[in-house]
C-alpha positions as CSV (number, residue, x, y, z in Angstrom):
1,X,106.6,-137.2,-62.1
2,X,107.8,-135.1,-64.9
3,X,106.0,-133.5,-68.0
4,X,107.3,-132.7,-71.1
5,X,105.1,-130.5,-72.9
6,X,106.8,-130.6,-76.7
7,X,105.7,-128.1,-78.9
8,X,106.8,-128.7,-83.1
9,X,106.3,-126.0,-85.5
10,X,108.4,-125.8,-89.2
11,X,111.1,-123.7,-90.3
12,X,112.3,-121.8,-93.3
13,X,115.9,-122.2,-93.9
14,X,116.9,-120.7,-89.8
15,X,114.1,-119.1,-89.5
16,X,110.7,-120.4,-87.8
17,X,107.9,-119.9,-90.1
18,X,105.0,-121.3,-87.7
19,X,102.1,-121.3,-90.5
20,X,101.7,-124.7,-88.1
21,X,102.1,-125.9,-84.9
22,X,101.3,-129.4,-82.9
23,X,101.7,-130.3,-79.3
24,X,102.5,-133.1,-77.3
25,X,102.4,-133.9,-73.8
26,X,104.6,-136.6,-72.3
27,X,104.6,-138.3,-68.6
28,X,108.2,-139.1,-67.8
29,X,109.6,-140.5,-64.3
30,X,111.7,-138.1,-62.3
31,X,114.8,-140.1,-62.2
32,X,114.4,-140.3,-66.9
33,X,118.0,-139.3,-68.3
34,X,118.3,-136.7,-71.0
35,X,118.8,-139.5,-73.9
36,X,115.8,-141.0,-72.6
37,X,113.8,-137.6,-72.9
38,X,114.8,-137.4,-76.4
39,X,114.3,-141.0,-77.3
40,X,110.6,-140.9,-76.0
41,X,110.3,-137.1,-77.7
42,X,111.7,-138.4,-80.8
43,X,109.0,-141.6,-80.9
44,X,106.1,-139.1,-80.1
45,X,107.1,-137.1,-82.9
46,X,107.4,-139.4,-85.5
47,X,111.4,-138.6,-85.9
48,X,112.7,-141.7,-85.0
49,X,115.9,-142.8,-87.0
50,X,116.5,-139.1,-87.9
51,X,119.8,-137.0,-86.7
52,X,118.7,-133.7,-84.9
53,X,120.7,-131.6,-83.1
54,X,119.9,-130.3,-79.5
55,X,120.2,-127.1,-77.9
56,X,120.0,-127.2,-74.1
57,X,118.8,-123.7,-72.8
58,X,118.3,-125.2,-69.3
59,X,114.3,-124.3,-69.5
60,X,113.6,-125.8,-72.7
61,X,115.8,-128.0,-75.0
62,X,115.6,-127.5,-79.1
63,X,115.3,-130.4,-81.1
64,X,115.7,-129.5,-84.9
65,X,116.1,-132.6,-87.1
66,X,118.9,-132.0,-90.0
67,X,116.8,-133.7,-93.7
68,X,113.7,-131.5,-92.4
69,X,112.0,-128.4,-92.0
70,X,111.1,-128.4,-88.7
71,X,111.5,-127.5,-85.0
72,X,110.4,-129.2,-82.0
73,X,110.7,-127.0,-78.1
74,X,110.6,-129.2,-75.3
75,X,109.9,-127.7,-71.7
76,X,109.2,-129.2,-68.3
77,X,107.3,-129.3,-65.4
78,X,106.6,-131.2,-62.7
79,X,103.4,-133.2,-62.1
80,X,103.0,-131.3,-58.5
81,X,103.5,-127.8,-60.7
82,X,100.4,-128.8,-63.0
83,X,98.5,-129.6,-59.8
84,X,99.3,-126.3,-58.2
85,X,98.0,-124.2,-61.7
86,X,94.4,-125.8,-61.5
């Protein structure tokens, strides 16, 4: 099992501005392909219809929608890595 842990914030032009901040937490299965990650991320978040555009950094992946002010950071774990941390 994987878990997203999505973390959205607002911006300022480029720049984060962070006077908020909301987290998710998503339960995916191991074999989910990245345009299903987004599609599910995208629902949670309430951006559904909206164009973002994604930065991969391999340990997280940016989601920044282009009509708003905010930014959503997306990293993963695995359901045996939470297990582990208790």
């Amino acid at each position: 099992m994987l878990i997203a842990k999505i973390r959205k914030t607002d911006t300022e032009g480029k720049e984060i501005k962070n006077t908020w901040e909301k987290k998710y937490t998503l339960e995916l299965p191991d074999n989910v392909t990245d345009i299903q990650i987004i599609t599910r991320v995208k629902k949670v978040l309430n951006w559904v219809g909206l164009s973002c555009r994604k930065v991969d950094n391999f340990t997280m992946i940016e989601l920044k929608p282009y009509a708003m002010n905010e930014i959503a950071y997306i990293e993963f774990s695995t359901k045996e890595d939470n297990d582990v941390k208790k």
